[in-house]
PQR file of N, CA, C, O and H, with PARSE charges and radii, in Angstrom:
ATOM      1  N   UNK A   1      28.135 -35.817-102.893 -0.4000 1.5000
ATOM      2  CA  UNK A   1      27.627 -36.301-101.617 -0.0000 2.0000
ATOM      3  C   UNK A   1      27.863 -37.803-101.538  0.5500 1.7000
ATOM      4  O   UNK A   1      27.266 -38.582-102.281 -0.5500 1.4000
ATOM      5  N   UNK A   2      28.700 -38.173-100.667 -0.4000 1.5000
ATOM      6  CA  UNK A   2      28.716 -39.809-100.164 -0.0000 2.0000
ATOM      7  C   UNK A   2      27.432 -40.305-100.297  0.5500 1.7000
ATOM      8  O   UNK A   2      26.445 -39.622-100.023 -0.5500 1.4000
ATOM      9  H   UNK A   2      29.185 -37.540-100.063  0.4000 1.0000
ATOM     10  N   UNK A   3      27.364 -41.587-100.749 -0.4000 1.5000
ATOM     11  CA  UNK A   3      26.082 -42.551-100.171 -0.0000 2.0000
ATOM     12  C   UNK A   3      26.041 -42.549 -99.034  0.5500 1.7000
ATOM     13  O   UNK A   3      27.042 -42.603 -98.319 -0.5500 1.4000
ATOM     14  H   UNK A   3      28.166 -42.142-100.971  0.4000 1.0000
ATOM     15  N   UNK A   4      24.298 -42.456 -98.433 -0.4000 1.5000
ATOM     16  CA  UNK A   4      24.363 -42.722 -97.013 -0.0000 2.0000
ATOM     17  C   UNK A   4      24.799 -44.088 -96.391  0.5500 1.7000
ATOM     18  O   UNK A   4      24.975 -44.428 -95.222 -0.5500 1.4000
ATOM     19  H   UNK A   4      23.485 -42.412 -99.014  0.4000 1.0000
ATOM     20  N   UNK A   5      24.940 -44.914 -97.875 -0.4000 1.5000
ATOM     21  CA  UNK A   5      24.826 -46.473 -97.030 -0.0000 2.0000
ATOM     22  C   UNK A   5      26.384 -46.621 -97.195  0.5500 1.7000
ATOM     23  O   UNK A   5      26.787 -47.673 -96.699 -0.5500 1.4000
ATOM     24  H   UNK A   5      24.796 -44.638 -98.825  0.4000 1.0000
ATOM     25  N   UNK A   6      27.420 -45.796 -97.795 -0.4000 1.5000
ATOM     26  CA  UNK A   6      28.824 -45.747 -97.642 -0.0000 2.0000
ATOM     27  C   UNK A   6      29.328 -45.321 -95.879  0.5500 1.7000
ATOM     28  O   UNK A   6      29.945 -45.936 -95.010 -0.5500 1.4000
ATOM     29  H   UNK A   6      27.093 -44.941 -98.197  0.4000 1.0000
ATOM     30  N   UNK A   7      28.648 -43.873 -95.963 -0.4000 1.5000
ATOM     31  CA  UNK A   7      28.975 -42.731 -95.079 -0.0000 2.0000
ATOM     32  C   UNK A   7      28.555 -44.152 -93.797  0.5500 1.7000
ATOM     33  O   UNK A   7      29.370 -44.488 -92.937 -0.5500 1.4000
ATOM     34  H   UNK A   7      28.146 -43.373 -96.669  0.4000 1.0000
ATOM     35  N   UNK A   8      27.421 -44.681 -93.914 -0.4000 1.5000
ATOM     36  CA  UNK A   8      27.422 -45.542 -92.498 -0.0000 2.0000
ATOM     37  C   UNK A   8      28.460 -46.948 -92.412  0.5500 1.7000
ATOM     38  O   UNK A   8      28.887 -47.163 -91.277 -0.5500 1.4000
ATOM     39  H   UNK A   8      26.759 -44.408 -94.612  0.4000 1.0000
ATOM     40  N   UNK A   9      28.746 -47.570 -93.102 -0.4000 1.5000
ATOM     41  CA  UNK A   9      29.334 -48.799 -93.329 -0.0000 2.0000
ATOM     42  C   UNK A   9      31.019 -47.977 -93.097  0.5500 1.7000
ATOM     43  O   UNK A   9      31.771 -48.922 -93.334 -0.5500 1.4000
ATOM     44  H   UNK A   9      28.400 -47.395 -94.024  0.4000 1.0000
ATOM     45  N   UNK A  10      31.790 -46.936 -92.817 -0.4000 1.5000
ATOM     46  CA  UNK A  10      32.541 -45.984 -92.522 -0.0000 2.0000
ATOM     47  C   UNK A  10      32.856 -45.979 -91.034  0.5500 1.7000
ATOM     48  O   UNK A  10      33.726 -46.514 -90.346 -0.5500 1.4000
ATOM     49  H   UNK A  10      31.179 -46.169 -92.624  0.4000 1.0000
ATOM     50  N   UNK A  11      31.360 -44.810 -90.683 -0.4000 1.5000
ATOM     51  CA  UNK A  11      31.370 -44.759 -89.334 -0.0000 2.0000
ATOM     52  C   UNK A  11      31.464 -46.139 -87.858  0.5500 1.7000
ATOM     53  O   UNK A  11      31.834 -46.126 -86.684 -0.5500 1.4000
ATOM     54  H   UNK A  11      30.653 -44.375 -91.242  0.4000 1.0000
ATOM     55  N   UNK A  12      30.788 -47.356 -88.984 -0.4000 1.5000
ATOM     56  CA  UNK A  12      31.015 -48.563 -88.053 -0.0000 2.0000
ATOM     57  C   UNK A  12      32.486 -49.287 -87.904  0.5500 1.7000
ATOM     58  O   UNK A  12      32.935 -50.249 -87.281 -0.5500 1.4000
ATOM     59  H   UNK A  12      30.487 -47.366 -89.938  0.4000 1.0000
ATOM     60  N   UNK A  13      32.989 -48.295 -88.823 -0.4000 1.5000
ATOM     61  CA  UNK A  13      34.250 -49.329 -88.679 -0.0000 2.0000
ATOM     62  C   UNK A  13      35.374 -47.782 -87.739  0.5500 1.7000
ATOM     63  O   UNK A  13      36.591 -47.805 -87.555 -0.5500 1.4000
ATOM     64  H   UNK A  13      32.624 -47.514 -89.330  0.4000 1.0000
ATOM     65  N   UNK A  14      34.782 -47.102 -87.499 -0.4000 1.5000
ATOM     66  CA  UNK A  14      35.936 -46.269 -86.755 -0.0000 2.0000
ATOM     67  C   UNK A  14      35.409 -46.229 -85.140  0.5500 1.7000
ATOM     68  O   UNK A  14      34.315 -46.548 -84.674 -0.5500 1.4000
ATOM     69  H   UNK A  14      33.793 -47.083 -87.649  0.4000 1.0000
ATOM     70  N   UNK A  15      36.495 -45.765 -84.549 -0.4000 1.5000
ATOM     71  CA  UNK A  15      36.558 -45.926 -83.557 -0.0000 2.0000
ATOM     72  C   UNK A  15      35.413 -44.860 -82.384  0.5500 1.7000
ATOM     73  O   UNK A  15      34.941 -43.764 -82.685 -0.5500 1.4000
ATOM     74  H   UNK A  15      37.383 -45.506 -84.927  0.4000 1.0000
ATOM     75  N   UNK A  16      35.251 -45.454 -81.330 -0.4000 1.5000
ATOM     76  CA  UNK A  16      33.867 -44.254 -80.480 -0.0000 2.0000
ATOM     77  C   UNK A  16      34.644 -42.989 -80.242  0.5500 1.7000
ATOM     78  O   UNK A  16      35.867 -42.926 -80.114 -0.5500 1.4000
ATOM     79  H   UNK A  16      35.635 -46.344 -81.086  0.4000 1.0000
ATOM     80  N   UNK A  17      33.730 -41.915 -80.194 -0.4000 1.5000
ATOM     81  CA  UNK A  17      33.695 -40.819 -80.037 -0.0000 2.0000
ATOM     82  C   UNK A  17      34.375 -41.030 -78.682  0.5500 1.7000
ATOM     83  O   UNK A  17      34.588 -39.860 -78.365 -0.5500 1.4000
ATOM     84  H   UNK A  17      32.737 -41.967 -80.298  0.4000 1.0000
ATOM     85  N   UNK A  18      34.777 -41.663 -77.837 -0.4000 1.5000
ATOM     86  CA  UNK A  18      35.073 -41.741 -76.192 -0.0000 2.0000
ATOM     87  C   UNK A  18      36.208 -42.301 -76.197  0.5500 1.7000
ATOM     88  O   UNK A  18      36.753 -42.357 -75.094 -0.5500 1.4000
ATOM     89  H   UNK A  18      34.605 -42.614 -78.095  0.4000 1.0000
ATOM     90  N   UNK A  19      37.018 -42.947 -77.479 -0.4000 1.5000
ATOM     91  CA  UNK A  19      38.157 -43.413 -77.425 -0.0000 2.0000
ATOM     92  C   UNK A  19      39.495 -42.474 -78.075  0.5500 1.7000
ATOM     93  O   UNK A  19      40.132 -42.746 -79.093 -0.5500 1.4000
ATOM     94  H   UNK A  19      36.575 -42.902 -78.374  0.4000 1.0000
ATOM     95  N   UNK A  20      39.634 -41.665 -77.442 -0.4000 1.5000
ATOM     96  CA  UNK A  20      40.580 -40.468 -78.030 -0.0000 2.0000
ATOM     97  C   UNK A  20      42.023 -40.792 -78.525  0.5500 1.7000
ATOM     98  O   UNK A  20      42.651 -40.257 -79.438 -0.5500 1.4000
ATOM     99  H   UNK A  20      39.117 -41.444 -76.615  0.4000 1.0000
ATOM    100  N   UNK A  21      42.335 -41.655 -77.815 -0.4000 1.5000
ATOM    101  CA  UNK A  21      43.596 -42.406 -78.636 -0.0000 2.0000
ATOM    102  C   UNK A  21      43.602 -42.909 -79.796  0.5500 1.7000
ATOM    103  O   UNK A  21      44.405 -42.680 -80.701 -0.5500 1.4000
ATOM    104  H   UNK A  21      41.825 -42.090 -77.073  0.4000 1.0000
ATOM    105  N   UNK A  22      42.329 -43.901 -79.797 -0.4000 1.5000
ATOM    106  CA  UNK A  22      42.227 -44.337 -81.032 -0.0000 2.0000
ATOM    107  C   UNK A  22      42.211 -43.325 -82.072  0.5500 1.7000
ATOM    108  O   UNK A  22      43.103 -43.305 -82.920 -0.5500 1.4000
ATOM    109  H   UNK A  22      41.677 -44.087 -79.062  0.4000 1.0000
ATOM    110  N   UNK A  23      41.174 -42.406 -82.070 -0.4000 1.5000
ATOM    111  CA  UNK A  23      40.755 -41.382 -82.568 -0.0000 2.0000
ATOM    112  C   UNK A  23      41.892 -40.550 -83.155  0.5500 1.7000
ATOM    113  O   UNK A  23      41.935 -40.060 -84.283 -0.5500 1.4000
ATOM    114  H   UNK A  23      40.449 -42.422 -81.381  0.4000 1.0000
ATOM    115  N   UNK A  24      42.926 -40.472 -82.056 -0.4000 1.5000
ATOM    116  CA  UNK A  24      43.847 -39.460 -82.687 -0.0000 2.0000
ATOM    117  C   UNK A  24      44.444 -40.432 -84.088  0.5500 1.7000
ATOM    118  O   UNK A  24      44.446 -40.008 -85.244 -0.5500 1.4000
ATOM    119  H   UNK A  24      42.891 -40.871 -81.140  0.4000 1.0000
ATOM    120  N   UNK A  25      44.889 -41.690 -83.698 -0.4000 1.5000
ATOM    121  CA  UNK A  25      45.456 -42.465 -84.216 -0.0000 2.0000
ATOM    122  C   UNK A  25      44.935 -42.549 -85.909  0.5500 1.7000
ATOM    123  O   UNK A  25      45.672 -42.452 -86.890 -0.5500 1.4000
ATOM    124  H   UNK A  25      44.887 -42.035 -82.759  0.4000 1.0000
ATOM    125  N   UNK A  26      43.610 -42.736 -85.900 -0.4000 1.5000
ATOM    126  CA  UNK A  26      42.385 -42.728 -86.920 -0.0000 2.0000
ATOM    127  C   UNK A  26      42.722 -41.337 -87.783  0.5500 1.7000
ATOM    128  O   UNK A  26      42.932 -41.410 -88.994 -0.5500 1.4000
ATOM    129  H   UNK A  26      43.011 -42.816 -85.103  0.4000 1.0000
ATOM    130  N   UNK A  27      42.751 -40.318 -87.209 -0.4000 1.5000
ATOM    131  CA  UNK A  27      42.947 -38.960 -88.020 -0.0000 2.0000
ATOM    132  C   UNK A  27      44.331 -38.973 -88.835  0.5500 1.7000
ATOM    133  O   UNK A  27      44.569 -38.806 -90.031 -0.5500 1.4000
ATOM    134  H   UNK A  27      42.581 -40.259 -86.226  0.4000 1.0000
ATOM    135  N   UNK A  28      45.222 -39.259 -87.630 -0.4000 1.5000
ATOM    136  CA  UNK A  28      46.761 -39.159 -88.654 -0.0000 2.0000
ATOM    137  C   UNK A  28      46.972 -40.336 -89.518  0.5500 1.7000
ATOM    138  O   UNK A  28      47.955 -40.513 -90.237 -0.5500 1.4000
ATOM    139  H   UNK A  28      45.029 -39.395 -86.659  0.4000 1.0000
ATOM    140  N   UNK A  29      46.225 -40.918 -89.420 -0.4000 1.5000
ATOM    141  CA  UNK A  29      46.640 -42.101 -90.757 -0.0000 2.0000
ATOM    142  C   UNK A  29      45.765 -41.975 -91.395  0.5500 1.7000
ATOM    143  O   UNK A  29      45.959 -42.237 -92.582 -0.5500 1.4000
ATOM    144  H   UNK A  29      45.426 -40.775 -88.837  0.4000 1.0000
ATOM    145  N   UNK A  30      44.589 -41.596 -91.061 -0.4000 1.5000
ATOM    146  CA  UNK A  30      43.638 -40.972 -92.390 -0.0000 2.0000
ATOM    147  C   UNK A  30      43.984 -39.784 -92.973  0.5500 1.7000
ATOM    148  O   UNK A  30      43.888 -39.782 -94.200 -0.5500 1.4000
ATOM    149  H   UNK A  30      44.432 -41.383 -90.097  0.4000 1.0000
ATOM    150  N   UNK A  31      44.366 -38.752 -92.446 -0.4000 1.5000
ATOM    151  CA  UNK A  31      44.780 -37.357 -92.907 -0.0000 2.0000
ATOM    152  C   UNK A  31      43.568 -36.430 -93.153  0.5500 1.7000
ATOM    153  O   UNK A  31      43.320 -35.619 -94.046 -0.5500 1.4000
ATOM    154  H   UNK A  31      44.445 -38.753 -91.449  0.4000 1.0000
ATOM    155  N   UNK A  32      42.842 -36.868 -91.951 -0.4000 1.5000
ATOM    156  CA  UNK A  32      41.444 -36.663 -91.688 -0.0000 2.0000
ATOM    157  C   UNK A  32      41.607 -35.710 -90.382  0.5500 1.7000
ATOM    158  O   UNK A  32      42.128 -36.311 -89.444 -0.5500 1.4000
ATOM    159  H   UNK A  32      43.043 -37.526 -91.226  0.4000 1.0000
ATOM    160  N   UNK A  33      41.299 -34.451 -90.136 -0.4000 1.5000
ATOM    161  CA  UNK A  33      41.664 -33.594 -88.623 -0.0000 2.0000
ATOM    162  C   UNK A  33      41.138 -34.708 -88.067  0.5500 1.7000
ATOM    163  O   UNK A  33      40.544 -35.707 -88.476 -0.5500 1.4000
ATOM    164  H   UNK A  33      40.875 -33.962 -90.899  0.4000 1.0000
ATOM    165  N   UNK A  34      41.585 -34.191 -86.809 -0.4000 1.5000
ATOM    166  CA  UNK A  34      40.891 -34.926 -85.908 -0.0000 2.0000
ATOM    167  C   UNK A  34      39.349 -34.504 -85.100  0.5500 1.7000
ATOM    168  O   UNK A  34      38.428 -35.235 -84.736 -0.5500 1.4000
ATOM    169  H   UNK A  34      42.067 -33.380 -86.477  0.4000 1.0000
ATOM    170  N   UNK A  35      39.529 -33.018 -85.009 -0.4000 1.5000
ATOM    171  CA  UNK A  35      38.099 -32.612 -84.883 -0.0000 2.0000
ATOM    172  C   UNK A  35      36.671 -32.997 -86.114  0.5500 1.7000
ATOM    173  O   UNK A  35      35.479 -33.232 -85.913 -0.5500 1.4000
ATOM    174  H   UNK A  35      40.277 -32.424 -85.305  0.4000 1.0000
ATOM    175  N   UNK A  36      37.413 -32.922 -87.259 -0.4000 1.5000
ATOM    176  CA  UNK A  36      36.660 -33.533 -88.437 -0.0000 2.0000
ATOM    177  C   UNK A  36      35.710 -34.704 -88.063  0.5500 1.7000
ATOM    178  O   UNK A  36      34.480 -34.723 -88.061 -0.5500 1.4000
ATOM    179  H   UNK A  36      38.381 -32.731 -87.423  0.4000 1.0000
ATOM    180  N   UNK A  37      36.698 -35.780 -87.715 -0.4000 1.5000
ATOM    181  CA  UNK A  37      36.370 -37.395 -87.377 -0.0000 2.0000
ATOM    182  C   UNK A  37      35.820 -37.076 -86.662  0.5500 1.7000
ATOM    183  O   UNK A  37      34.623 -37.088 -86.949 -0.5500 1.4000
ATOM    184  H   UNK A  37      37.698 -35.765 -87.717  0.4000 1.0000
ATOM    185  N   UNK A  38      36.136 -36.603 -85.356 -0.4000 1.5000
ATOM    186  CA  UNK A  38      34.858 -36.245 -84.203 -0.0000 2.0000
ATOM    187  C   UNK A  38      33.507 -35.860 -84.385  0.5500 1.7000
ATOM    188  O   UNK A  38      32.662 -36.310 -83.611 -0.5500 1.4000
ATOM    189  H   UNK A  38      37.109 -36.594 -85.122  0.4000 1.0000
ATOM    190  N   UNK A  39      33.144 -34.997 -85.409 -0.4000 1.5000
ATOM    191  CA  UNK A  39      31.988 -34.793 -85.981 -0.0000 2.0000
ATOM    192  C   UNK A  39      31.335 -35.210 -86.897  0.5500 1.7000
ATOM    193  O   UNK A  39      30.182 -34.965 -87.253 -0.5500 1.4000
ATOM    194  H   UNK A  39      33.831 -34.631 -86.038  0.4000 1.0000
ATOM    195  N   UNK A  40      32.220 -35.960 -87.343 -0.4000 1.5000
ATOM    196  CA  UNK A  40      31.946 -37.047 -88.263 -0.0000 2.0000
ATOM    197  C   UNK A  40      30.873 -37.976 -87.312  0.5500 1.7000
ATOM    198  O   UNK A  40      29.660 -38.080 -87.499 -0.5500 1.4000
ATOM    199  H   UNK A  40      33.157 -36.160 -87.053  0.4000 1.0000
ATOM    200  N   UNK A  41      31.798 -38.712 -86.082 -0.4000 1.5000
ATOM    201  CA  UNK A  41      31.315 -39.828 -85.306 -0.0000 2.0000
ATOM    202  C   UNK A  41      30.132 -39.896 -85.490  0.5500 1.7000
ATOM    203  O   UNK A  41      29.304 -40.648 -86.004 -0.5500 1.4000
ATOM    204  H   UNK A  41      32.783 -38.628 -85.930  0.4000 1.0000
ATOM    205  N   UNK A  42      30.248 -38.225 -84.564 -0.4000 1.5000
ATOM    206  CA  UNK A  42      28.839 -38.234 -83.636 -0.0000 2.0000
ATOM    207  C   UNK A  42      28.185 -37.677 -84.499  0.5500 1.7000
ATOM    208  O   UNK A  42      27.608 -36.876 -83.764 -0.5500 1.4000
ATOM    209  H   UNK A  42      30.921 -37.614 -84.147  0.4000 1.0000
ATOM    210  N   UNK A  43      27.785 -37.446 -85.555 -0.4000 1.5000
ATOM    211  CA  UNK A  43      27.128 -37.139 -86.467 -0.0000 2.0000
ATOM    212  C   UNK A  43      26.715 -35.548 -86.861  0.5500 1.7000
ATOM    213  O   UNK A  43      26.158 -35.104 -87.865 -0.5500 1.4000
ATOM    214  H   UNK A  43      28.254 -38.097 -86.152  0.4000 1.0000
ATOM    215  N   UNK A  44      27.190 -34.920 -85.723 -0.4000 1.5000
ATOM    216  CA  UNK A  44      27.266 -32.899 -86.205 -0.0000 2.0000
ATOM    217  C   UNK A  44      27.941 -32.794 -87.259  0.5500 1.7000
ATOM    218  O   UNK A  44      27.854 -31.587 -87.481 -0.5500 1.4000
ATOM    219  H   UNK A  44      27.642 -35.280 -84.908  0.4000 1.0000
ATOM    220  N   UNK A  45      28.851 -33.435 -88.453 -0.4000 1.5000
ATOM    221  CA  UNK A  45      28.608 -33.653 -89.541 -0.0000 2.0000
ATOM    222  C   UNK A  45      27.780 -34.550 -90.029  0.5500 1.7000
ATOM    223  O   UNK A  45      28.166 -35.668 -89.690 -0.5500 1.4000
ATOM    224  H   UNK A  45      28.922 -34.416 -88.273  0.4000 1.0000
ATOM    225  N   UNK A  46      26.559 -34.599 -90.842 -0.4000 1.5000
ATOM    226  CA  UNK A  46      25.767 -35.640 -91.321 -0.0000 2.0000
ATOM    227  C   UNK A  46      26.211 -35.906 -92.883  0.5500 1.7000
ATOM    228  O   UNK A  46      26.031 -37.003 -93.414 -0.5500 1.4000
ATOM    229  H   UNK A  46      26.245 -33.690 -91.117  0.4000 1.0000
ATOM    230  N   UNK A  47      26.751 -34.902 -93.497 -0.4000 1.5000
ATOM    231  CA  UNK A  47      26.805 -34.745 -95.446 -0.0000 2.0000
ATOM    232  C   UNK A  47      28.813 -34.228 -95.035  0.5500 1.7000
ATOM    233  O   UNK A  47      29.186 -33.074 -94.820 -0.5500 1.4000
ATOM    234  H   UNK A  47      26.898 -34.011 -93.066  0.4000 1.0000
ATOM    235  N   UNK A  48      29.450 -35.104 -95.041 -0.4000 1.5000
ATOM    236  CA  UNK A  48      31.098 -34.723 -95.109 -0.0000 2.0000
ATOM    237  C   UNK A  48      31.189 -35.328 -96.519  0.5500 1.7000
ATOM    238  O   UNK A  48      30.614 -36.297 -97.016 -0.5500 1.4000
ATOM    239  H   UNK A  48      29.147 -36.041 -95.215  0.4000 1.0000
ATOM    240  N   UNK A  49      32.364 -34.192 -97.161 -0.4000 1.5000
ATOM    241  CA  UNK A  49      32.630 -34.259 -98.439 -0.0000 2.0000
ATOM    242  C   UNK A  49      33.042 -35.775 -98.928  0.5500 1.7000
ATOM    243  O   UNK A  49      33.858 -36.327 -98.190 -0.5500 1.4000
ATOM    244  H   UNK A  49      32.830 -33.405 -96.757  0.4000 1.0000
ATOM    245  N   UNK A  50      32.631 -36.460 -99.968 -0.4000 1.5000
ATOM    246  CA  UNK A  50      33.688 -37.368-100.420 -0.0000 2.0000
ATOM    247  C   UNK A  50      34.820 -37.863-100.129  0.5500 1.7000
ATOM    248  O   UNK A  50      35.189 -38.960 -99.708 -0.5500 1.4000
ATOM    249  H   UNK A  50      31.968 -36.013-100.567  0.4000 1.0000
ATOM    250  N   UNK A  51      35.673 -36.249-100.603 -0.4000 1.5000
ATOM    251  CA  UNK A  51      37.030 -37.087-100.309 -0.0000 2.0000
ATOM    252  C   UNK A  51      37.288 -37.077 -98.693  0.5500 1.7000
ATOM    253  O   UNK A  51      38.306 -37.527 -98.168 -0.5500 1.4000
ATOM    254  H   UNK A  51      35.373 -35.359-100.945  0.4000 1.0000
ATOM    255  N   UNK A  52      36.295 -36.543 -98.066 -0.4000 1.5000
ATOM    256  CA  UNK A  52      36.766 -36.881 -96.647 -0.0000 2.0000
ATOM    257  C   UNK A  52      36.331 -38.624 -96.380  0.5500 1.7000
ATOM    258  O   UNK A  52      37.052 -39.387 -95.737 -0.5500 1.4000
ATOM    259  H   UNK A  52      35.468 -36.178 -98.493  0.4000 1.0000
ATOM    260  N   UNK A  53      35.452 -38.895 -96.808 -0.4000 1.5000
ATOM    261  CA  UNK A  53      34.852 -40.449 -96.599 -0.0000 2.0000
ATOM    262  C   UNK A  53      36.119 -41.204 -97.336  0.5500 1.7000
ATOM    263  O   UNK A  53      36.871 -41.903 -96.656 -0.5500 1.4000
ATOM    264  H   UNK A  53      34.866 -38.276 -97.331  0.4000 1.0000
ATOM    265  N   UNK A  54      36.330 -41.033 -98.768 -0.4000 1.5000
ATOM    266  CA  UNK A  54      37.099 -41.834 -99.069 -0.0000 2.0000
ATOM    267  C   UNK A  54      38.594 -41.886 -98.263  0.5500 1.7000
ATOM    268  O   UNK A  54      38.991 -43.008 -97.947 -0.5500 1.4000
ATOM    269  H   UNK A  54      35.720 -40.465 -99.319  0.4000 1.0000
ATOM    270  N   UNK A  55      39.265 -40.951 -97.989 -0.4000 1.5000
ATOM    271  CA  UNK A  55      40.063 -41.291 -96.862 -0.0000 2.0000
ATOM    272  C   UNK A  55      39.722 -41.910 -95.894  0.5500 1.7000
ATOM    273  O   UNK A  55      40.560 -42.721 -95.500 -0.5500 1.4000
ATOM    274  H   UNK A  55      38.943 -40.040 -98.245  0.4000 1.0000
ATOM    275  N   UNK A  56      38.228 -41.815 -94.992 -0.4000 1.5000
ATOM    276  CA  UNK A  56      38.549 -42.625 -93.723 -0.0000 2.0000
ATOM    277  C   UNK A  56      37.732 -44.042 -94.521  0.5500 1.7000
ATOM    278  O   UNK A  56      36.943 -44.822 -93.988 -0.5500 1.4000
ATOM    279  H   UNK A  56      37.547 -41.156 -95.311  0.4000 1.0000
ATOM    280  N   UNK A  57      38.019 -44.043 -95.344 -0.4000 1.5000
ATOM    281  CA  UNK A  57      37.078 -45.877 -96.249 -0.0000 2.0000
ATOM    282  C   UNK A  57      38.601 -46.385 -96.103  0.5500 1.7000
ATOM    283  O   UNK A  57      38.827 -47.418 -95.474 -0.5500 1.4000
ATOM    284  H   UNK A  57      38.661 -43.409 -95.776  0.4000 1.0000
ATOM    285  N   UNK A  58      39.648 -45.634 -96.699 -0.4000 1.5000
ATOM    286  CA  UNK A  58      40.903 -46.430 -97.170 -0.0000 2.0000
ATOM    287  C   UNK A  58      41.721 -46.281 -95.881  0.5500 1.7000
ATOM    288  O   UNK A  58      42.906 -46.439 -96.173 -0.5500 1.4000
ATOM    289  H   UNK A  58      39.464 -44.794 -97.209  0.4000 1.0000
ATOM    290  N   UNK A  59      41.556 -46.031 -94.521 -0.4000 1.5000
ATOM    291  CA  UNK A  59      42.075 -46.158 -93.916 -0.0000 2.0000
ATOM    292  C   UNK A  59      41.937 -47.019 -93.095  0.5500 1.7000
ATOM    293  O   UNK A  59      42.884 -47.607 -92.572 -0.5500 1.4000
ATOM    294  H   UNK A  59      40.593 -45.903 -94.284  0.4000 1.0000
ATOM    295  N   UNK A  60      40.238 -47.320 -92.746 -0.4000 1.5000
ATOM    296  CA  UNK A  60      39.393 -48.146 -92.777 -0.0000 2.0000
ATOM    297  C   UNK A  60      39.851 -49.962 -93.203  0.5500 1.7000
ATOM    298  O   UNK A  60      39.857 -50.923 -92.434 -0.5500 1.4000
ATOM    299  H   UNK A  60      39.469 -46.842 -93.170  0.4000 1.0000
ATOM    300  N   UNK A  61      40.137 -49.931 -94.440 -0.4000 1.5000
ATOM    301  CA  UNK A  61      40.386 -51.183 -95.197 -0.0000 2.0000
ATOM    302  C   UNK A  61      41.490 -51.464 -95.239  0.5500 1.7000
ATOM    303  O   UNK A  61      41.762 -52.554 -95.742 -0.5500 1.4000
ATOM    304  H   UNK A  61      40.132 -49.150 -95.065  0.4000 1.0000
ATOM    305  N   UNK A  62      42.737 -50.488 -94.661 -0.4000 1.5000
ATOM    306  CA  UNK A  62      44.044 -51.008 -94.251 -0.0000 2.0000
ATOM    307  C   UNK A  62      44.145 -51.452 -92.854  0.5500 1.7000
ATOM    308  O   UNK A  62      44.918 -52.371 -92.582 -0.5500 1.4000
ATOM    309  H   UNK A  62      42.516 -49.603 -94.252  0.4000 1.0000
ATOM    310  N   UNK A  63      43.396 -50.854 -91.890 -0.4000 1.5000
ATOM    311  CA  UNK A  63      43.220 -51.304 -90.572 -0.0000 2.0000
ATOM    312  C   UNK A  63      42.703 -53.227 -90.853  0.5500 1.7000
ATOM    313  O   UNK A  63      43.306 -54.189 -90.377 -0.5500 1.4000
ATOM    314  H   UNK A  63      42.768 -50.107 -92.112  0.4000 1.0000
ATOM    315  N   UNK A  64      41.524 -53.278 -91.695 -0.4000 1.5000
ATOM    316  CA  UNK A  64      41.500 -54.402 -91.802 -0.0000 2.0000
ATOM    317  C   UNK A  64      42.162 -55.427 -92.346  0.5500 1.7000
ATOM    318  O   UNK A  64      41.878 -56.603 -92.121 -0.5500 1.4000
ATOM    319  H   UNK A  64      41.034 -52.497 -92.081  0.4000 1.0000
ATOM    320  N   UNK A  65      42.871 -55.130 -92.923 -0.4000 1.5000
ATOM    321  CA  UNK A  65      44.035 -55.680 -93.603 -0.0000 2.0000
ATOM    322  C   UNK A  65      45.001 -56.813 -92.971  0.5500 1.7000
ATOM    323  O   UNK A  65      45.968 -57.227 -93.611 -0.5500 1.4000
ATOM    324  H   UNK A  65      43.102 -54.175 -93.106  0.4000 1.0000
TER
END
Protein backbone atom coordinates (compact mmCIF):
# COMPACT_ATOMS: atom_id res chain seq x y z
CA UNK A 1 0.00 0.00 0.00
CA UNK A 2 1.41 3.55 -1.01
CA UNK A 3 1.82 6.09 1.79
CA UNK A 4 -1.06 8.23 2.04
CA UNK A 5 1.26 11.21 2.24
CA UNK A 6 3.01 9.80 -1.20
CA UNK A 7 -0.43 8.80 -2.89
CA UNK A 8 -1.35 12.74 -2.12
CA UNK A 9 1.89 14.68 -2.96
CA UNK A 10 1.13 12.47 -6.62
CA UNK A 11 -2.32 13.44 -7.10
CA UNK A 12 -1.24 17.30 -6.70
CA UNK A 13 1.02 17.18 -9.21
CA UNK A 14 -1.32 15.59 -12.02
CA UNK A 15 -3.51 17.07 -13.96
CA UNK A 16 -7.78 17.79 -13.11
CA UNK A 17 -10.09 15.28 -13.70
CA UNK A 18 -11.70 18.06 -16.39
CA UNK A 19 -8.56 18.34 -18.36
CA UNK A 20 -8.74 15.31 -20.75
CA UNK A 21 -5.92 16.18 -22.88
CA UNK A 22 -3.74 16.54 -20.34
CA UNK A 23 -4.94 13.44 -18.87
CA UNK A 24 -4.60 11.44 -21.89
CA UNK A 25 -1.14 12.82 -22.20
CA UNK A 26 -0.41 11.85 -18.29
CA UNK A 27 -1.51 8.10 -18.94
CA UNK A 28 0.70 7.44 -22.06
CA UNK A 29 3.78 8.64 -20.59
CA UNK A 30 3.01 7.15 -17.41
CA UNK A 31 1.84 3.78 -18.80
CA UNK A 32 -0.85 4.32 -16.44
CA UNK A 33 -4.64 3.55 -18.41
CA UNK A 34 -6.15 6.28 -18.64
CA UNK A 35 -9.37 5.32 -16.95
CA UNK A 36 -6.97 4.20 -14.03
CA UNK A 37 -5.68 7.98 -13.58
CA UNK A 38 -9.22 9.04 -13.74
CA UNK A 39 -10.01 7.19 -10.67
CA UNK A 40 -7.15 7.72 -9.31
CA UNK A 41 -7.96 11.74 -9.53
CA UNK A 42 -11.10 11.70 -8.27
CA UNK A 43 -10.45 9.40 -5.74
CA UNK A 44 -12.95 6.09 -6.66
CA UNK A 45 -9.59 4.63 -6.35
CA UNK A 46 -8.45 5.57 -2.74
CA UNK A 47 -5.59 2.36 -2.09
CA UNK A 48 -3.99 2.02 -6.08
CA UNK A 49 -1.23 -0.44 -6.13
CA UNK A 50 2.37 0.83 -5.75
CA UNK A 51 3.57 0.26 -8.83
CA UNK A 52 0.76 2.22 -10.15
CA UNK A 53 1.90 5.37 -7.88
CA UNK A 54 5.39 4.82 -8.64
CA UNK A 55 4.80 5.28 -12.29
CA UNK A 56 2.68 8.34 -12.04
CA UNK A 57 5.66 9.71 -9.14
CA UNK A 58 8.27 9.18 -12.09
CA UNK A 59 6.32 10.68 -14.54
CA UNK A 60 5.48 13.26 -12.29
CA UNK A 61 9.32 14.23 -11.68
CA UNK A 62 10.13 14.19 -15.37
CA UNK A 63 7.34 16.63 -16.12
CA UNK A 64 9.20 18.65 -13.57
CA UNK A 65 12.29 18.35 -14.88
Amino acid sequence: MPSPNLLLQVRRKLPPANAKEKLEAAAKGSGVPFHTLLKIITGETANPRIKTVEKLLRWTERQAA
